[in-house]
C-alpha positions as CSV (number, residue, x, y, z in Angstrom):
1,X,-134.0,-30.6,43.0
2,X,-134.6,-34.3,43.0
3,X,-135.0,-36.1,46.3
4,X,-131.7,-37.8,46.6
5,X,-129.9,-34.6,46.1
6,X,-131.9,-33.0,48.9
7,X,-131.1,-35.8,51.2
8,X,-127.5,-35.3,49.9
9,X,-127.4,-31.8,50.9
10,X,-129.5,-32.0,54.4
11,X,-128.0,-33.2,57.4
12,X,-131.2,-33.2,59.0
13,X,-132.7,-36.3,55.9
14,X,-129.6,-37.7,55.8
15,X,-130.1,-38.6,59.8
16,X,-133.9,-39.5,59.4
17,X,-133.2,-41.9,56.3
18,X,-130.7,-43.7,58.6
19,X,-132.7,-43.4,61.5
20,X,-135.6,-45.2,60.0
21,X,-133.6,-48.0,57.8
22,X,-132.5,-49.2,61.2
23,X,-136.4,-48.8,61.9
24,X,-136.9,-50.4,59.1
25,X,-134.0,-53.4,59.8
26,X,-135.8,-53.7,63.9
27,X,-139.2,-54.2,61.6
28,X,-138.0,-57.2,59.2
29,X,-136.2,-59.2,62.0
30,X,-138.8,-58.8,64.9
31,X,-141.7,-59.8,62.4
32,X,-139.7,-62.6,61.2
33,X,-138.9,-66.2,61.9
34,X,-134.9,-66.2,62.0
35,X,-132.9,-69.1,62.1
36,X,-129.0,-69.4,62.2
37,X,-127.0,-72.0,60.5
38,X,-123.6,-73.3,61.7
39,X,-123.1,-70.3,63.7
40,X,-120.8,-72.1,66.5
41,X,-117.4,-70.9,64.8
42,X,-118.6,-67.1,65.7
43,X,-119.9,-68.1,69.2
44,X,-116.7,-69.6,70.4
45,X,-114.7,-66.9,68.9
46,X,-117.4,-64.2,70.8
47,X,-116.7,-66.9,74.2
48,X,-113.5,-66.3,74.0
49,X,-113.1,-62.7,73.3
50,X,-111.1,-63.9,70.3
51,X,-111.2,-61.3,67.3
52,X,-111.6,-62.3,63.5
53,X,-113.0,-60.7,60.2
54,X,-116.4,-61.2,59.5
55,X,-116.7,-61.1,55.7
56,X,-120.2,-60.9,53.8
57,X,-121.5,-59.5,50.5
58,X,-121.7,-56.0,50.0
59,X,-125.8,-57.0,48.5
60,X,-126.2,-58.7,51.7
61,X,-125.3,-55.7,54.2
62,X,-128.9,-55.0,55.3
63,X,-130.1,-57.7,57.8
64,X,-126.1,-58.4,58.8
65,X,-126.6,-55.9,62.2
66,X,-128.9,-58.7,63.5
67,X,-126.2,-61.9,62.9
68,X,-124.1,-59.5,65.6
69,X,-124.1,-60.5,69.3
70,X,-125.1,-57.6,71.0
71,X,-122.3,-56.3,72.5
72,X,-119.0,-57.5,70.9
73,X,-117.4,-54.4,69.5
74,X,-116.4,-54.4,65.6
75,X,-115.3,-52.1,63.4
76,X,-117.2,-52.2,59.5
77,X,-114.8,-50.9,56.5
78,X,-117.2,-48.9,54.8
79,X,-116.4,-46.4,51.8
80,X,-116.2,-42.2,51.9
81,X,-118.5,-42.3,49.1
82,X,-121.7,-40.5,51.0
83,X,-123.3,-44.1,50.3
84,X,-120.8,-45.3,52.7
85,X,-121.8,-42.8,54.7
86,X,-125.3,-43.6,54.9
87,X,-124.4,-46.9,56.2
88,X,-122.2,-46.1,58.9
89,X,-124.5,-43.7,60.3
90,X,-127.4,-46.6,60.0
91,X,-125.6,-49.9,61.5
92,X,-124.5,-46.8,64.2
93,X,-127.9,-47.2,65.9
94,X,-127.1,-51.2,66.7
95,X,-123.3,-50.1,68.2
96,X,-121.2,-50.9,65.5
97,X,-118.3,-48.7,64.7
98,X,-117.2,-47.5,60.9
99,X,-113.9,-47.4,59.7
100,X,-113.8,-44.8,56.4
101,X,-111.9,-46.3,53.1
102,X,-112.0,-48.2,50.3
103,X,-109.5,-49.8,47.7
104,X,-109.6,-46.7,45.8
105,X,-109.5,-44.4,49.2
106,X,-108.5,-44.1,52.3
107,X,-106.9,-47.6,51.9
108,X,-104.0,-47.3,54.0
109,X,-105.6,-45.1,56.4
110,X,-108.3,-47.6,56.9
111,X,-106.1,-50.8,57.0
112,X,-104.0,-49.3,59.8
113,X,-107.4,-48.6,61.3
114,X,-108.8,-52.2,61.2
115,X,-104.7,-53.8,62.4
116,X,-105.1,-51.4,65.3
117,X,-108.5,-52.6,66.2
118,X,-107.7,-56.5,65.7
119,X,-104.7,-56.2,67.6
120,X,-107.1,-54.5,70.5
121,X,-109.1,-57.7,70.2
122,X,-111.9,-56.1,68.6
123,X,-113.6,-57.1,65.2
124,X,-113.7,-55.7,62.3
125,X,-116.6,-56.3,59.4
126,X,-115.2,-56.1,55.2
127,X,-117.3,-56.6,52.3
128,X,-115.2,-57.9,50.1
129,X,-116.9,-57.0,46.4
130,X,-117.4,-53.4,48.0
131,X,-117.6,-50.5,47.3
132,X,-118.4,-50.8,43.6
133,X,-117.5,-54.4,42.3
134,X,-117.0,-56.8,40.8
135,X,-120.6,-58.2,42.4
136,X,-119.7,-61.6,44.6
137,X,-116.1,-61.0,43.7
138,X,-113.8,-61.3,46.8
139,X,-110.8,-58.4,46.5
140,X,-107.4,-59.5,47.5
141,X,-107.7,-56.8,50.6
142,X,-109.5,-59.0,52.9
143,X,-106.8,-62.2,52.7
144,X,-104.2,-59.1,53.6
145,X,-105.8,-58.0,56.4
146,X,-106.0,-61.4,57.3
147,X,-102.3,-62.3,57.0
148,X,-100.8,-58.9,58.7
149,X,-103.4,-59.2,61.8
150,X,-103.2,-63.3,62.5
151,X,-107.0,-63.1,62.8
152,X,-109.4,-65.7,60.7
153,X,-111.6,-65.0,58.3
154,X,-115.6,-65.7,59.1
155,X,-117.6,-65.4,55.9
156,X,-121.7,-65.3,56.5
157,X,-124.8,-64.2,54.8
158,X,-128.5,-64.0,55.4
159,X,-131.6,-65.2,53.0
160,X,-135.1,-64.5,53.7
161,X,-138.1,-66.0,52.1
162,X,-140.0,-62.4,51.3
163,X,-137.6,-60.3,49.3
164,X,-136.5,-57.8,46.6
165,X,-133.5,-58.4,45.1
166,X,-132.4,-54.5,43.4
167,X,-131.1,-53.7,40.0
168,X,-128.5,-52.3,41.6
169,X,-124.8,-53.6,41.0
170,X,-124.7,-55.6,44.0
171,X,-128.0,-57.4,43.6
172,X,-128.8,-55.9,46.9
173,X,-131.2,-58.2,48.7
174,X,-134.0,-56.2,50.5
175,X,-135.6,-58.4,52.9
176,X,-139.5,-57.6,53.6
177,X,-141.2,-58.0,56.4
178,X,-143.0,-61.5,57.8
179,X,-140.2,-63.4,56.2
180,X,-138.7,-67.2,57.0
181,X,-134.8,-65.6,57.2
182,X,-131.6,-67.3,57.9
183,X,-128.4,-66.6,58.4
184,X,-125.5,-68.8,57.4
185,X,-122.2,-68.6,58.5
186,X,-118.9,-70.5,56.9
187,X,-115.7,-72.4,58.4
188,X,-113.3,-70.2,59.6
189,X,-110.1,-69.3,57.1
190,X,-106.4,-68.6,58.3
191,X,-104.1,-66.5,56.5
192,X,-100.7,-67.8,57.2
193,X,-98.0,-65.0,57.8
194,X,-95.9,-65.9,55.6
195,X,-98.0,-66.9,52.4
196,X,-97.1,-67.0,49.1
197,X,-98.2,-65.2,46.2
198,X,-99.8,-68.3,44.9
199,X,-101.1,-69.2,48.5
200,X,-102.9,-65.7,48.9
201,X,-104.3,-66.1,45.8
202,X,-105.8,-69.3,46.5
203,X,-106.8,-68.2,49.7
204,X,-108.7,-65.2,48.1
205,X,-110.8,-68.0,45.7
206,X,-111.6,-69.7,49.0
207,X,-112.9,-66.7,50.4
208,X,-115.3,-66.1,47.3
209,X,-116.0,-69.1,47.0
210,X,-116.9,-70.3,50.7
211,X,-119.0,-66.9,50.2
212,X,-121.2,-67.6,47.3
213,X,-121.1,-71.0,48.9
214,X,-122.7,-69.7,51.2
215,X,-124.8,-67.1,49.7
216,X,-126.7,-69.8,47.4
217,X,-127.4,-72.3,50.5
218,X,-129.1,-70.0,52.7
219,X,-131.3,-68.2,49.7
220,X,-132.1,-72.5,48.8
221,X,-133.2,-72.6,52.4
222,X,-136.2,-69.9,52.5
223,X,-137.1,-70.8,48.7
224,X,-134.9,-68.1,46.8
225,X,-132.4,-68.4,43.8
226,X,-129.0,-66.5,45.0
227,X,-128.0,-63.8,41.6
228,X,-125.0,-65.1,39.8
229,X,-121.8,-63.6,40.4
230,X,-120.8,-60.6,37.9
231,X,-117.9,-62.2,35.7
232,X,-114.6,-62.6,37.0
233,X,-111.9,-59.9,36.3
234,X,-108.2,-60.9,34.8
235,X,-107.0,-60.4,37.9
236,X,-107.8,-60.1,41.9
237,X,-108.1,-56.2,42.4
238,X,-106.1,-55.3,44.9
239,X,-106.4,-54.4,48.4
């Protein structure tokens, strides 16, 4: 049996593997020089207890944890695929709470979940090109969680000078160890209640695009080239 199936089938690996990624996450940041980049939107929201939706790359979810103020609750959407699994029981060690769904499942399940948390005045965390893609492709989902809760958008990312960037779908970015790292965070976007078709449609460009935005500045900062986003689809996919 190879050794991700064994993992798949232990509860015992499955808790060590998660265990020492966030070993492995406390490693990269302490031995690093971090800087943060137009982070004020997120402190004054944290100052004032005020919730929103932070939004970030699915290939950009391992140093994310460390952009959080210790403390303020949120809630990350993460899928019931057992990947999905393995992440919630990892960002688990730094406090943060999982909410279980996708697109595909446990959509409205999970969007009930993130209103109810919002409306508590407690974050919640989306990756927008999650689970499986398009890669740097925002989903309509997020603008609609947006609209029906009244809470703002926050897109951010991280770059670090010393990293592997994955052949995996998402490009995922593992940051090493001893790295110049940075995390950048966008304006603020409002979903208006009562938006049009057209308008959340524009609004879900201005999400992807303030993300890759984004993205590309803070990999220019430490020296790195940000991956191209996978082509665009026909059509938004939908929440």
């Amino acid at each position: 049996m190879g050794l991700a199936k064994r993992i798949g089938k232990s509860e015992a690996l499955r808790g060590a593997l998660c265990w020492l990624t966030s070993l492995y996450i406390r490693l990269v940041y302490a031995t690093g020089r971090w800087t943060v980049v137009n982070g004020d939107t997120a402190a004054r929201l944290w100052d004032q207890n005020s919730p929103f939706i932070l939004a970030f790359w699915h290939g950009r979810i391992l140093m994310m944890p460390k952009s959080w103020r210790v403390g303020v609750p949120i809630h990350m959407l993460i899928s019931q695929h057992r990947d999905g699994l393995l992440i919630a029981r990892t960002v688990a060690h730094f406090g943060i709470a999982t909410v279980a769904g996708s697109t595909t499942r446990g959509g409205g399940a999970a969007l009930r979940a993130m209103l109810k948390s919002l409306k508590a005045g407690e974050c919640v965390g989306i990756t927008p090109d999650g689970p499986k893609g398009p890669r740097m492709r925002a989903s309509a989902g997020i603008v609609n969680v947006a609209r029906l809760s009244g809470c703002p958008i926050l897109p951010a990312t991280f770059g670090a000078s010393r990293r592997k960037v994955l052949g995996s779908w998402d490009r995922f970015a593992l940051a090493l160890p001893f790295s110049a790292g940075v995390f950048v965070w966008g304006e603020a976007i409002t979903v208006p209640r009562d938006a049009s078709d057209e308008e959340m449609e524009a609004l879900r460009l201005r999400v992807e695009t303030s993300l890759n935005a984004i993205t590309t500045d803070a990999d220019a900062r430490v020296g790195q080239v940000a991956p191209p986003p996978a082509e665009p689809t026909s059509a938004a996919r939908p929440a």
